[in-house]
N, C-alpha and C positions, 0 to 999 in steps of 0.2 A: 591655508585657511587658518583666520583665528579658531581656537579652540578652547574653551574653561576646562577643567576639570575641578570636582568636589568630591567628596567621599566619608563617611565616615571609619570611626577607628576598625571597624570590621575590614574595612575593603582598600584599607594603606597601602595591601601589600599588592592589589591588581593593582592600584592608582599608579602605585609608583612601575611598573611596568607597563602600563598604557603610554604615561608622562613620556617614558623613554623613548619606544614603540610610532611614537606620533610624532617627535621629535627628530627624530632617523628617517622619519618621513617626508622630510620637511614643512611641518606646520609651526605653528608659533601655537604654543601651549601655555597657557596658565593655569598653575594648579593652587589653588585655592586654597587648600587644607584639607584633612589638617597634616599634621607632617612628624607625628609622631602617633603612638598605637595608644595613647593613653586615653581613657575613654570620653566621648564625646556626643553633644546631640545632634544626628541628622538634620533636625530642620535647620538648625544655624547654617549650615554648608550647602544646605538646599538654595534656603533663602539668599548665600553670597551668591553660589552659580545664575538664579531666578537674575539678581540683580545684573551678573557680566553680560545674557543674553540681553534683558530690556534694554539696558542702557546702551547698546549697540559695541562694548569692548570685545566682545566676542560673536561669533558669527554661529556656532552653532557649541553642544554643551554636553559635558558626559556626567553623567551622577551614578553612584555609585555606593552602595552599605550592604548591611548582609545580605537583605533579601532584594534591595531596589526598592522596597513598596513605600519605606516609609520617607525615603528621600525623593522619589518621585512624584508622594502627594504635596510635600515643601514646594517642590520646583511649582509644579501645576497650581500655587496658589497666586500665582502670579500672570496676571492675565496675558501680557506677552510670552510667554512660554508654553510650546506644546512637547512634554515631555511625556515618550512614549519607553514603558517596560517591556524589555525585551530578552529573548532568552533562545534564539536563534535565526540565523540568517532572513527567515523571512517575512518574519516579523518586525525585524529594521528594514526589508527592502518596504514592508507596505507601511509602514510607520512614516515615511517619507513621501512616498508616491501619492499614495490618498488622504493624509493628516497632515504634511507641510508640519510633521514634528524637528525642532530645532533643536530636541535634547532625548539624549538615551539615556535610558536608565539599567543598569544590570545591578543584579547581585550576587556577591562573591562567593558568598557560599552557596549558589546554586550553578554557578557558571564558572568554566574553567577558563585559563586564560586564551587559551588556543580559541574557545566557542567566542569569546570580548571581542577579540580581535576580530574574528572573522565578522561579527556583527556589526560590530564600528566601522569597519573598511566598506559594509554594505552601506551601511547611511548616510557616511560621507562623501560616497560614488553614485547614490541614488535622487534623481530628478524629481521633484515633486510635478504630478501629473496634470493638476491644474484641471483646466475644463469644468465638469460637472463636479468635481471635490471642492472646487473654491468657496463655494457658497455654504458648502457645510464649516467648511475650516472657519470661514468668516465670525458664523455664530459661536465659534469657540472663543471667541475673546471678545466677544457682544453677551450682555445681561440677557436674560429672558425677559419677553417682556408678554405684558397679558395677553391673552391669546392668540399667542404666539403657538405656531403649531410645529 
């Protein structure tokens, strides 16, 4: 599987263990940035990952900063992107099943590497369920429009 990865200076140091991790895996990884600890702003790295998933370079997306919150509202500015925060396994399994989310988001100082891993390996082995979720998922990347219910 293609896969991006992004992150800011908080979360270099999961980044680069995932990078690896996914690599040993046999996936084709791009990491994004940034590539050193010196500090930086989430949305930029949001915004490049938001950009690998639309534009079809990558097939699914990992983001990643201290908390996830702030890198996960970058990615989701982008209306092809459903990036889901997550902070243990089953929350990536339904992240996927019933949101057809194409990007996880964790944060490193709240998640340890062992809990990343185990939640990535859930997302990236999890089937989106389709059926009765589709029409919701649909309206995630459709405007509101007036009485719309």
């Amino acid at each position: 599987m293609r896969i991006a990865i992004a992150s800011d200076h908080a979360a270099i140091d999961m980044k680069a263990a995932l990078v690896e991790w996914l690599t040993e895996a046999g996936h084709e990884v791009a990491d994004l940035g940034p590539m050193t600890t010196d500090s930086v702003d989430y949305p930029d790295f949001g915004y490049k990952l938001a950009d690998a998933i639309a534009s079809g370079r990558a097939e699914r997306g990992v983001a990643l900063c201290g908390s996830g919150i702030g890198i996960s509202m970058a990615v989701n500015r982008n209306p092809a992107c459903r990036c889901a925060l997550v902070s243990e396994g089953l929350s990536a399994k339904l992240s996927r099943k019933h949101n057809d989310a194409n990007i996880i988001a964790m944060g490193a100082r709240l998640v340890g590497i062992e809990i990343a891993k185990d939640c990535l390996n859930i997302f990236l082995n999890t089937e989106f369920g389709g059926s009765r979720h589709q029409r919701r998922v649909d309206k995630l990347s459709a405007p509101l429009t007036e009485g719309a219910a």
